[in-house]
C-alpha positions in Angstrom: 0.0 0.0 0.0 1.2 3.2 -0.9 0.6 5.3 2.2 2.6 8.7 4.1 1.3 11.5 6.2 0.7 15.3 6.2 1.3 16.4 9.9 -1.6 18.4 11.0 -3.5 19.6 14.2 -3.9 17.7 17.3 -7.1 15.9 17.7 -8.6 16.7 21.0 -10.4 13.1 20.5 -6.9 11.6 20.1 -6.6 10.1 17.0 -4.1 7.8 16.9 -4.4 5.5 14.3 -6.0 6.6 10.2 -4.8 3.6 7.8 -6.6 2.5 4.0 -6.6 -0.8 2.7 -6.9 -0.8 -1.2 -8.9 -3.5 -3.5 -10.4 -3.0 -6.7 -12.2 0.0 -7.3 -11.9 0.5 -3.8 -10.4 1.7 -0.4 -11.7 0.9 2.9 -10.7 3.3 5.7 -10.2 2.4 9.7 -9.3 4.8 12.4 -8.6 4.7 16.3 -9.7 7.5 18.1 -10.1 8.3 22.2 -13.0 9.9 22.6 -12.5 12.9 25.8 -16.2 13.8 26.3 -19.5 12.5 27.9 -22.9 11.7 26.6 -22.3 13.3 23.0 -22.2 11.9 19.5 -18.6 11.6 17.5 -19.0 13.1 13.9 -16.7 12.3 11.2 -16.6 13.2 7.9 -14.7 11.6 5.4 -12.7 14.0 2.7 -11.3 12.9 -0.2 -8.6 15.2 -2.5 -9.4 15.4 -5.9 -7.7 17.7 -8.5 -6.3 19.5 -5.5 -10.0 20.3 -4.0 -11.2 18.7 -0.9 -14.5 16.9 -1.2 -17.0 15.0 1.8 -17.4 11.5 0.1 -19.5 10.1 3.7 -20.0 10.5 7.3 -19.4 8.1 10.3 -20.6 8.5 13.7 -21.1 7.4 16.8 -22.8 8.2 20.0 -20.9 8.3 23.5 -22.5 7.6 26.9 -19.7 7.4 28.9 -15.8 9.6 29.1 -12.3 8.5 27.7 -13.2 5.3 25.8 -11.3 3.7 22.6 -13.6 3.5 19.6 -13.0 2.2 15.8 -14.3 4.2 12.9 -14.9 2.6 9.3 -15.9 3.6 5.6 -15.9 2.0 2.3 -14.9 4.4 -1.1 -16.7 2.2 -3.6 -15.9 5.3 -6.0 -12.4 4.9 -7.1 -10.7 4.4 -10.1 -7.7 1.9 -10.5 -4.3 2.9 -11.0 -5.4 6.5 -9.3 -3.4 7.5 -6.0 -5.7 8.7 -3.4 -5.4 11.2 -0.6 -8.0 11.4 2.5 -8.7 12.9 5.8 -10.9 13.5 8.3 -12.9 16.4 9.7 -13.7 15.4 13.0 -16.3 17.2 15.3 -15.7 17.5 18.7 -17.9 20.1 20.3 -17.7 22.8 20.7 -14.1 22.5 18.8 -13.4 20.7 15.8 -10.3 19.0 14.1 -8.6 17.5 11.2 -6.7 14.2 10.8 -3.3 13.7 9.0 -3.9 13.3 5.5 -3.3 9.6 4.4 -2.8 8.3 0.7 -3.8 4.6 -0.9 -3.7 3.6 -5.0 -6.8 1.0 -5.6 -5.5 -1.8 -8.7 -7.1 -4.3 -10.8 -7.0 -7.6 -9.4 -6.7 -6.6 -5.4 -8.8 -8.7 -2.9 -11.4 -7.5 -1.4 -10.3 -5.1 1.7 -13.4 -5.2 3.7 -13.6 -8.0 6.0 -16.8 -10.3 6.0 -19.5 -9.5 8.4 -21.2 -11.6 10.5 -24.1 -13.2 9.3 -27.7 -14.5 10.2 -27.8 -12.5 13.3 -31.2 -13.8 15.6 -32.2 -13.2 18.8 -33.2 -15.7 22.1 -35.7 -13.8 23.8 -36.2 -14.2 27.8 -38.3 -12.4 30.5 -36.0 -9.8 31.1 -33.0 -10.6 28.3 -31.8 -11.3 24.8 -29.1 -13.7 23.8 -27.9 -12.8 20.6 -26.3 -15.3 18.3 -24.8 -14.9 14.8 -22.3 -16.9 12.6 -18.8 -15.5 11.9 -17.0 -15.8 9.3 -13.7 -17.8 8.5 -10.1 -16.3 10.4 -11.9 -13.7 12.7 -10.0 -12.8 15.5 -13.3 -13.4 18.3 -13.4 -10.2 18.8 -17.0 -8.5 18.2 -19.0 -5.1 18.6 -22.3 -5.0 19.2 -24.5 -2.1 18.4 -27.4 -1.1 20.0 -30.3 1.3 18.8 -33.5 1.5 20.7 -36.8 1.3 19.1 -37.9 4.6 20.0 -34.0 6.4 19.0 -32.0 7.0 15.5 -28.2 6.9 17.5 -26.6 3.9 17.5 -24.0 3.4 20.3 -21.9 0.2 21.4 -22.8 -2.3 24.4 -19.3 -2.1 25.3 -16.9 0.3 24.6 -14.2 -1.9 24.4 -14.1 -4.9 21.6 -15.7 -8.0 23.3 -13.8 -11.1 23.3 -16.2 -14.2 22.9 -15.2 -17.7 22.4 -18.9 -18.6 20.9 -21.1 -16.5 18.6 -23.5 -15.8 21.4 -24.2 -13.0 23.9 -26.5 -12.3 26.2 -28.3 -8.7 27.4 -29.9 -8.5 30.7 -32.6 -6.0 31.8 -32.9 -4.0 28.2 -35.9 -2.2 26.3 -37.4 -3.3 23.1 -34.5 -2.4 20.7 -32.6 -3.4 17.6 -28.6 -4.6 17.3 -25.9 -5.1 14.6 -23.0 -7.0 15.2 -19.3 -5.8 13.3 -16.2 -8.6 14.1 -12.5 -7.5 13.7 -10.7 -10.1 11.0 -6.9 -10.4 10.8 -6.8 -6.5 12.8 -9.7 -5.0 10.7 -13.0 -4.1 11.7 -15.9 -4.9 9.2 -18.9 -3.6 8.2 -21.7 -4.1 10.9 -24.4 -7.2 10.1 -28.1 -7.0 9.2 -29.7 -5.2 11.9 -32.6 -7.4 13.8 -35.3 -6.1 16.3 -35.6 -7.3 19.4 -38.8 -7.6 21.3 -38.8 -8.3 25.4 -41.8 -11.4 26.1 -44.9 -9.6 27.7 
């Protein structure tokens, strides 16, 4: 992968990691970030050079209930041409101040495999009297670790169970004491994070 850095400002959210993972007509893009605030909702927007103009090719965000936890961002450029060098960043909102990432550079080519990890698949729910037990299949060389989104029937933000990756030996987890809701499930495969699964509703027993 071709890939250097511009230095530029400090993000207060504490980037530390921006890396893209060419295929064929396209680059997926991971980050690392420590979020520094409490009960707010990380914005990024995604920027991609083109002809020496900046231009917002997609959004990723995520909401934050609790302070000074590790999170992974993701997006998928399914608009490249092969053979073109790339540069992106990100505009990162952090109220009320906002930053921008080091600039990082990827050239998609003919013939690549696919960059973006498979998801999870067939995601179901075990419903109890006052829990869920989610269970899924994963896909071949993941590295058992999962997150697990969470979006409550009656809300549009979607924020993690744990903020942390969970580790699970089996495909399975179980919730205790939650609303009607809906999750999605995203596993990390050889270091990289995937898109999230199907979503699926959830519905406590009355």
């Amino acid at each position: 992968m071709d890939c250097a850095h511009d230095k530029g400002a400090p993000l207060r959210i504490g980037l530390d990691l921006f890396e893209a993972f060419p295929g064929d007509k396209r680059i997926y893009l991971q980050w690392h970030y420590l979020e520094e605030g409490y009960e707010i909702e990380s914005i990024f927007i995604i920027y991609r050079i083109e002809d020496g103009k900046s231009k917002a090719i997609g959004a990723y965000s995520v909401y934050h209930y609790l302070y000074g936890f590790p999170m992974w961002g993701i997006f998928l450029d399914t608009t490249c041409s092969n053979g073109e060098r790339y540069s992106y960043y990100l505009y990162a909102s952090d109220h009320p101040v906002s930053y921008f990432s080091d600039t990082i550079y990827a050239t998609s080519q003919q013939g690549l495999p696919d960059p973006v990890p498979p998801s999870p698949e067939s995601l179901w729910v075990e419903q109890g009297d006052s829990s869920f037990t989610l269970k899924w299949i994963s896909p071949q060389g993941h590295d058992s670790l999962y997150y697990i989104y969470r979006k409550d029937s009656s809300s549009t933000r979607w924020y993690t169970v744990l903020y942390d990756p969970i580790k699970l030996s089996n495909p399975e987890y179980t919730l205790e004491y939650v609303s009607d809701t809906y999750f999605k499930i995203a596993v990390f495969v050889d270091g990289v994070l995937s898109l999230p699964s199907d979503s699926v509703e959830a519905t406590l027993q009355k």
